[in-house]
C-alpha positions as CSV (number, residue, x, y, z in Angstrom):
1,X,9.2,-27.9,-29.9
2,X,9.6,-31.3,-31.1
3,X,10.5,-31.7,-35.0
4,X,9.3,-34.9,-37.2
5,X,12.1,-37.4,-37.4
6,X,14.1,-36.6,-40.5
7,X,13.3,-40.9,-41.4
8,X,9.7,-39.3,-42.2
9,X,10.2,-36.6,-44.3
10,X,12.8,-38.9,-46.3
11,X,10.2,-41.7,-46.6
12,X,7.7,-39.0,-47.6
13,X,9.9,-37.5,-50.3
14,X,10.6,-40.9,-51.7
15,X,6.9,-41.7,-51.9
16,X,6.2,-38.6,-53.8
17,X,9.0,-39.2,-56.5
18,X,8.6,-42.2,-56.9
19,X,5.0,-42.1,-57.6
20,X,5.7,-39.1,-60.5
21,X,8.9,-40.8,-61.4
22,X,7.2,-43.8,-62.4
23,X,5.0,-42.3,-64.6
24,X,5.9,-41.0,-68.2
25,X,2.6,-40.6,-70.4
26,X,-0.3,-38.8,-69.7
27,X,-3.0,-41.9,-68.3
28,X,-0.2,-43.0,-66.4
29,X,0.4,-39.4,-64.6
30,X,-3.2,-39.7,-64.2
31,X,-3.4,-42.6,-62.2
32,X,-0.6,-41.3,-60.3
33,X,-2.3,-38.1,-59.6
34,X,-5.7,-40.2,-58.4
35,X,-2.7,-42.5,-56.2
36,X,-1.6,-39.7,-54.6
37,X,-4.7,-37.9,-53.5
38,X,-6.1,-41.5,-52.2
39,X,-3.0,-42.4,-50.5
40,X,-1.6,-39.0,-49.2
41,X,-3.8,-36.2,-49.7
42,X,-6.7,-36.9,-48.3
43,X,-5.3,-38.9,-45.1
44,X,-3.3,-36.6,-44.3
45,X,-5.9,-33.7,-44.6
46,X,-8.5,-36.0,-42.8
47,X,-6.3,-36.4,-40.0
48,X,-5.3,-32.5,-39.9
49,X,-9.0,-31.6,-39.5
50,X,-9.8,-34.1,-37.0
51,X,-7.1,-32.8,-35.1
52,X,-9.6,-29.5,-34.4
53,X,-12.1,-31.7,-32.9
54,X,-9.9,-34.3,-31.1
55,X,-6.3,-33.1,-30.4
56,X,-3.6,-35.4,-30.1
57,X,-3.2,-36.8,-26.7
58,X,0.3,-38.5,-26.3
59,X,3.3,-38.0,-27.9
60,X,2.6,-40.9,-30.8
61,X,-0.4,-39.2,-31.5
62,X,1.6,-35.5,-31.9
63,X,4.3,-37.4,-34.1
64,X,1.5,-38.9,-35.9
65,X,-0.2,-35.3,-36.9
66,X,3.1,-33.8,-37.9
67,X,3.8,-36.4,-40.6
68,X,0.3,-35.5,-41.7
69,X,1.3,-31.5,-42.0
70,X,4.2,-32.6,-43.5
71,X,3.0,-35.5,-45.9
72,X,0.2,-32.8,-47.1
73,X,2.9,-29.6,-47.1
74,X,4.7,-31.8,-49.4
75,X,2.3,-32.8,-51.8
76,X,1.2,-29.2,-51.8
77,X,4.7,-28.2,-53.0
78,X,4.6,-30.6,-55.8
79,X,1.4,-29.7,-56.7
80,X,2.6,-25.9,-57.1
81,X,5.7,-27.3,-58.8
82,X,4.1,-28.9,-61.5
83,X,1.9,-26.5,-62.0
84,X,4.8,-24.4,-62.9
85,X,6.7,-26.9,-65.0
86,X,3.3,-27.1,-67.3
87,X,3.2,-23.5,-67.4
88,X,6.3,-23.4,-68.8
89,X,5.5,-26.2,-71.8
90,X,2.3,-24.2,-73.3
């Protein structure tokens, strides 16, 4: 079973903290929140589902699809973490 190069999940990571990192008021964590689903969210769910229909066919294409499950794990995870962290402020 092949893994997703480690490069990937780093640039992945980075993209995720940066984009919450940057933002430090509320209209701004809303921008970023909008950013995030437009830029990572709902690419990488897109190309998860249209996996179903048309699998990947060459290795590219598999490396391709795993950054997606990864990209969207991720922003899951964050997601779920700052759900917490608000939790904890009210």
């Amino acid at each position: 079973m092949h893994h997703p190069p480690t490069a990937i999940i780093a640039i992945v990571v980075a993209m995720l903290t940066a984009g919450t990192a940057a933002s430090q008021n509320v209209n701004q964590a809303a921008q970023t929140v909008k950013d995030v689903m437009q830029t990572m969210t709902i690419p990488a769910s897109d190309a998860i589902c249209s996996a179903a229909s048309e699998p990947p066919k060459d290795e590219p294409q598999w490396v391709a699809l795993r950054a997606s499950a990864v990209a969207r794990a991720l922003v899951t995870e964050a997601e779920a973490t700052l759900k917490a962290i608000d939790t904890l402020g009210t």
